[in-house]
C-alpha positions in Angstrom: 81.9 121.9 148.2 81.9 122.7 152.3 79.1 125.3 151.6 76.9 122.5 149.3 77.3 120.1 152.3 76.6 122.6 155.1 73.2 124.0 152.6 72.1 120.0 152.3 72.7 119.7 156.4 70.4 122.7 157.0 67.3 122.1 154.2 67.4 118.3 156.1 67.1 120.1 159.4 64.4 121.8 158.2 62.4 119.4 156.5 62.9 117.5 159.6 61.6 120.5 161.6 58.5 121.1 159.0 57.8 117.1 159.5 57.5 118.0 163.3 55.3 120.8 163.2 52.5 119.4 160.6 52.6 115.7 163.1 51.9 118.0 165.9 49.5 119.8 164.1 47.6 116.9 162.6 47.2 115.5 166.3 46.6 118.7 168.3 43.8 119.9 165.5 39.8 119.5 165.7 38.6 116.6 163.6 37.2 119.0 160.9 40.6 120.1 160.1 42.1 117.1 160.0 39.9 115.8 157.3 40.1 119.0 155.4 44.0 118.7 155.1 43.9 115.3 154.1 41.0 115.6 151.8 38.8 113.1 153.1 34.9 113.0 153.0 32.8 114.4 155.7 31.5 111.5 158.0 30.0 113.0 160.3 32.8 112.1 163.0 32.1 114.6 165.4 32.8 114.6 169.5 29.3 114.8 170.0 28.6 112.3 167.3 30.7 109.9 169.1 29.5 110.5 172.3 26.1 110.1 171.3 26.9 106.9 169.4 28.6 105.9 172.7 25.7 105.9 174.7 23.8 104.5 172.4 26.5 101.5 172.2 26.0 101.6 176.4 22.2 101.2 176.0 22.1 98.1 173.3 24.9 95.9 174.4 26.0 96.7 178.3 26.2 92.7 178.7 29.9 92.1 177.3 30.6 89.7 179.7 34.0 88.3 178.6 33.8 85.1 179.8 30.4 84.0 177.4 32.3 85.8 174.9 34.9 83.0 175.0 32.5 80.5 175.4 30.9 81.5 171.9 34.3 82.3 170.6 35.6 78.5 171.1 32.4 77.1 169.9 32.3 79.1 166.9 35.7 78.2 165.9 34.9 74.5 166.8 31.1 74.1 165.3 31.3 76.6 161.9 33.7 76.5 158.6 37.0 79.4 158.6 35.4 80.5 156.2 32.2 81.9 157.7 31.2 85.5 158.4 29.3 86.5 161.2 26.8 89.5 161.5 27.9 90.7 164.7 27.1 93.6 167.0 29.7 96.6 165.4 30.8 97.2 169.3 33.7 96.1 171.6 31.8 92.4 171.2 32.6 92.5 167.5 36.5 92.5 168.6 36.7 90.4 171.0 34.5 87.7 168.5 36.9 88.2 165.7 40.1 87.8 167.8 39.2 85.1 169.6 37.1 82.8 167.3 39.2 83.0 164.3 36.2 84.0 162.2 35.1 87.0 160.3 32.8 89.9 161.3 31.0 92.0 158.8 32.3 95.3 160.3 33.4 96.4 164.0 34.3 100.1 165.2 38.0 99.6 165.3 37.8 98.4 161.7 37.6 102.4 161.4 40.7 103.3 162.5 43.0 101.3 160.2 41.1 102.2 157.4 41.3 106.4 158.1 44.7 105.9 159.0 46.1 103.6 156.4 43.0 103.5 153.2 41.5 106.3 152.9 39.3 105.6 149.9 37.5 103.2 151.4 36.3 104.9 154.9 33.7 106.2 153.5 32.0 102.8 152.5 33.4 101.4 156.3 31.8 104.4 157.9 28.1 103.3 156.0 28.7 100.1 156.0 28.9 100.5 160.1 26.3 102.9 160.8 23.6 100.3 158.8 24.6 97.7 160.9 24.3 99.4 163.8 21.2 100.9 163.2 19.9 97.2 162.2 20.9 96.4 166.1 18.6 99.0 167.3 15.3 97.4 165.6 14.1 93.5 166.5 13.3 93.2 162.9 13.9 89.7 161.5 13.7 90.8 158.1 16.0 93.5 158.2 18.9 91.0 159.9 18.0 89.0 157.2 18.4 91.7 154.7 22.1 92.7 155.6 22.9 89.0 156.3 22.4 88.4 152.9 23.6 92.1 151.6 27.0 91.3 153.0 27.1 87.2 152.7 26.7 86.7 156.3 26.3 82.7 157.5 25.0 84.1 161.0 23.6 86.3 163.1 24.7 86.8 166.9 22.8 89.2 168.7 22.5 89.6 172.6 18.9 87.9 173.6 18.8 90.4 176.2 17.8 93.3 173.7 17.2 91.3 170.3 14.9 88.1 169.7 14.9 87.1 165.9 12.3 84.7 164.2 15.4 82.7 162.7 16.8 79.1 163.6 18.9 79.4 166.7 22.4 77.8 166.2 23.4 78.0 169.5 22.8 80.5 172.7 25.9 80.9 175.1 24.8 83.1 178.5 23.4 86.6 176.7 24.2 86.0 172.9 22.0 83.9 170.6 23.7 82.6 167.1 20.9 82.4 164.2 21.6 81.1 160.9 21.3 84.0 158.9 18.6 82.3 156.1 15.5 81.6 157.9 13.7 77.9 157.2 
């Protein structure tokens, strides 16, 4: 019965020890190795990827000044239902927004995260789902803000005036960000 026990005590040990190793090697390996042990789709994830997208972030919205960011925050929880969803700049804005205002974003960078981490199956669809909306913030197309208002039921639009003017009612402009509703009169 001793030599049972004392067989259970070591497989735990190394189960334990096996645990260890793939944790560190999940962390310490390249992104493309990563998603190959864990079976997940390509998305094009790469460090250079990511930088690039970085400095594309930098170059469309360098104006997150925090303070209009609570300004819009308060009046958007004040002035629009719980309920609504907001088209929102995908970047560090998109955050902020969300937290603060109480209402819902279409999709924000840090969405991401939770979703590789904890629901695989439906990265893929955040991942395309984020790169549309951010390539929609690189035009100053009316029509396609109106498009992916509509495409993800979107009340309104908030872009930063500074880079984006849009041929829709204006809700309500707080320092560098404009609200639109999202359905043009």
């Amino acid at each position: 019965m001793a030599y049972v026990l004392i067989r259970i005590e070591r497989l735990g040990r190394v189960m334990t020890f096996l645990s260890l190793v793939l944790a560190i090697f999940l962390i310490l390996s390249p992104p493309h190795l990563f998603r190959q042990v864990l079976n997940l789709p390509d998305l094009d994830l790469t460090q250079s990827r990511m930088k690039e997208q970085k400095l594309v972030d930098a170059a469309i919205y360098p104006t997150n000044d925090f303070n209009h960011v609570l300004v819009l925050s308060d009046w958007a929880q004040m002035n629009t239902p719980k309920g609504a969803l907001f088209l929102a700049p995908p970047y560090a804005f998109a955050e902020r927004f969300r937290a603060f205002s109480l209402r819902n974003i279409v999709v924000s960078y840090k969405d991401g995260v939770s979703f590789l981490l904890f629901r695989r199956p439906i990265t893929a669809e955040w991942f395309k789902t984020y790169q549309d909306v951010s390539r929609i913030y690189l035009t100053n197309d009316t029509a396609a803000f109106e498009r992916a208002a509509q495409r993800y039921g979107a009340s309104y639009v908030i872009v930063d005036n500074t880079k984006n003017a849009l041929e829709l009612p204006v809700i309500h402009v707080e320092g560098p960000y404009t609200v639109y509703s999202a359905v043009s009169s």
